[in-house]
N, C-alpha and C positions, 0 to 999 in steps of 0.2 A: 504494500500500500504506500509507505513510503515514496520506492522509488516511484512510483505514478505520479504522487505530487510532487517530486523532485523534476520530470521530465515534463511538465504540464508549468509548471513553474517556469523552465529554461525554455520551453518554447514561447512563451508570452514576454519573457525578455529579449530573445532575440528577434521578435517581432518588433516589438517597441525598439528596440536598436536600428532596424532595418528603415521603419517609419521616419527616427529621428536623422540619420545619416541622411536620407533623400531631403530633408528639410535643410537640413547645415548645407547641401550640395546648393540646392536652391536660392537660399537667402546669401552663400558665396555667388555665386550669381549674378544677383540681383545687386551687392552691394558693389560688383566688383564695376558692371553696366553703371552704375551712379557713380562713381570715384572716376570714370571715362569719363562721364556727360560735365560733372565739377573741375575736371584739369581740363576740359577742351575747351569750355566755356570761359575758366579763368584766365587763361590765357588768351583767347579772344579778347575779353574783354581789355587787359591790359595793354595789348595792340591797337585797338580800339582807342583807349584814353593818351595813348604817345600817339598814334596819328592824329589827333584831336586838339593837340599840344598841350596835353597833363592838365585838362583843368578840375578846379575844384567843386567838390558840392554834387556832383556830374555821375558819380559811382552808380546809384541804383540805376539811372536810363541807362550808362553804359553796360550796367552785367547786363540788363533785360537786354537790349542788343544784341549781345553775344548769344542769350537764350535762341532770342527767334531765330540769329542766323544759322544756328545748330539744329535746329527744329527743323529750316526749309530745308538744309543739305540733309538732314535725314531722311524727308520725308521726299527727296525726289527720285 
């Protein structure tokens, strides 16, 4: 009897292991796609404010800038 609940046991963990591993794959993923879209964008952007000639105050229109122009090249 034991070993039954021993083997009933270990399958319900390696289940949840199996479950959790495709989630960690996942959200590596997905974080790794957002860490691309924030270095392509900041970078943009700061190209952006030197072609612009560094002005101040100027920061939030320029990321939005860089947002959309990363939006169209994606999306053509």
């Amino acid at each position: 009897m034991a070993d039954k609940i021993k083997k009933k046991t270990f399958g319900i963990n390696e289940s949840a292991s199996a479950v959790t591993s495709k989630g960690v794959k996942r959200a590596e993923k997905s974080s790794t796609a957002a860490a691309n879209f924030e270095d392509w964008v900041k970078n943009r952007a700061y190209h952006i404010w030197q072609e612009t000639g560094r002005p101040e105050g100027k920061d939030m229109e320029i990321w939005l800038q860089a947002e959309k122009e990363f939006n169209t090249k994606r999306n053509k």
